[in-house]
N, C-alpha and C positions, 0 to 999 in steps of 0.2 A: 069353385066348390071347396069348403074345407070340410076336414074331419076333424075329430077331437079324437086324441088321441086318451087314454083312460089308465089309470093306475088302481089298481086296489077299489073301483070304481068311481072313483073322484077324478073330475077332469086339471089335467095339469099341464100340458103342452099343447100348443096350438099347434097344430102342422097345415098347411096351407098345399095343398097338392093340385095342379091342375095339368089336364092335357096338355093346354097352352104355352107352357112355362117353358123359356129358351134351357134348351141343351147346351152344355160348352161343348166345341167342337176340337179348342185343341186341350192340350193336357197343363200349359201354361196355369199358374199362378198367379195373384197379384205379388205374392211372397218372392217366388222364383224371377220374377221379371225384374225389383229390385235390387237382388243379388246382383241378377246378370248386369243392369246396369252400373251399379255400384263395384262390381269386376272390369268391366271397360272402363269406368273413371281409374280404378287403379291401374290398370294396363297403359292409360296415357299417362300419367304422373314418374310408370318407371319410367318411360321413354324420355323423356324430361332433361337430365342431368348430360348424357351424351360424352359419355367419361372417354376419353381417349387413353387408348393403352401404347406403352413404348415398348419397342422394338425389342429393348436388352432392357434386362434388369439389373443395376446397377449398385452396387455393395460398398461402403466403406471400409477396405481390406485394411486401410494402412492404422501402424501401431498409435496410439495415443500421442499428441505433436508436445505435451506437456511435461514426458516423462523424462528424469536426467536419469541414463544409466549408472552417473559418477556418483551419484545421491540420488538412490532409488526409495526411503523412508522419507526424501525431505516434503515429498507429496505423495497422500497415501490414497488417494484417488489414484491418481496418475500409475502408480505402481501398480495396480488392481485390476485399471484396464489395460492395461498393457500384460497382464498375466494373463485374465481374458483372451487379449489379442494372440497371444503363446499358444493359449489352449482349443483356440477355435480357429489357427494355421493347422496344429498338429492333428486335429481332428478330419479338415478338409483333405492333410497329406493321406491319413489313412481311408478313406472315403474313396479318394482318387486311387487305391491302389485294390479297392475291393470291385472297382468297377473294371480297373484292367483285369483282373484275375477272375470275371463272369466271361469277360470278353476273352480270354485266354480259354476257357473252358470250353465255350463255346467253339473257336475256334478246332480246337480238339477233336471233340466229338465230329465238326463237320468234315473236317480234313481228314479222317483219317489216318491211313501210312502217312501220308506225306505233311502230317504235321510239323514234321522237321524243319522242313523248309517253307511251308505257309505261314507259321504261324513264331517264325525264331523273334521277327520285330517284335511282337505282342511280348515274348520270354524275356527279349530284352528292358520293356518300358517295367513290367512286372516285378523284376528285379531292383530296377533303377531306383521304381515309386516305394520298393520298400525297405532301401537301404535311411537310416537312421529315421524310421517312420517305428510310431509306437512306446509305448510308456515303459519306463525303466531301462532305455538306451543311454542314459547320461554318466554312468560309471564305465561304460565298456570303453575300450581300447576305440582311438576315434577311424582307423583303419578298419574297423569291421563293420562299423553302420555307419559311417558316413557315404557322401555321394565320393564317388571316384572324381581324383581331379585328372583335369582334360591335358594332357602335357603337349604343346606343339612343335612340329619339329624344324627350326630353321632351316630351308637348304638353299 
């Protein structure tokens, strides 16, 4: 059975209705079904590559192998990264000594009184990491920010 459906009374859409006519039963799409497929194709494609990760991450610390300190202009590369390498040691020194000094805080707060004696290692490394750590130490007396040297004592 169809009906015609009517505008302004001129017939312009056919609509076709009947009892018969299958109901969808789920909510699916032809639209959403390719997604979903086209989403599991990409889900095996990440699995694909099977990247292995290491253990440590491993950094090139050491200075530039190129640079002469007795002729530090005769390569101006060389001289460059190796001030680089200057500035990204001094930076790890102070880094390293703002992590002791969370963990000193810390310490602190959770000791209590007896911070004294829990937490003296921590006051020790604190001090140590920030002797001759930090910018504009290179005019001072080298006894006030340098590291303490270790003296041993023969017996």
């Amino acid at each position: 059975m169809g009906r015609v459906a009517t505008v302004s009374g001129k017939p312009s859409v056919r609509l076709t209705l009947s009892i018969h006519s299958p109901i969808p039963t789920t909510r699916s799409t032809p639209g959403k079904e390719r997604r979903e497929e086209r989403g599991r194709r990409r889900r095996r494609s990440r699995r694909r590559p099977e990247m292995v990760r290491k253990a440590k991450v491993e950094f090139d610390e050491r200075p530039p192998d190129d640079f002469d300190p007795k002729n530090p202009y005769g390569d101006p590369v060389a001289m460059l990264e190796y001030r680089e390498h200057l500035v990204r040691e001094k930076w790890i020194q102070i880094e390293t000594a703002k992590i002791i000094r969370d963990r000193l805080r810390w310490c602190y707060r959770i000791e209590g009184v007896n911070h004294h004696q829990k937490c003296r290692h921590l006051v020790d490394q604190y001090l140590e990491s920030t002797r001759g750590v930090g910018w504009g130490k290179d005019h001072r007396p080298a006894d006030l920010h340098e590291p303490k040297k270790v003296v041993e004592v023969e017996e």
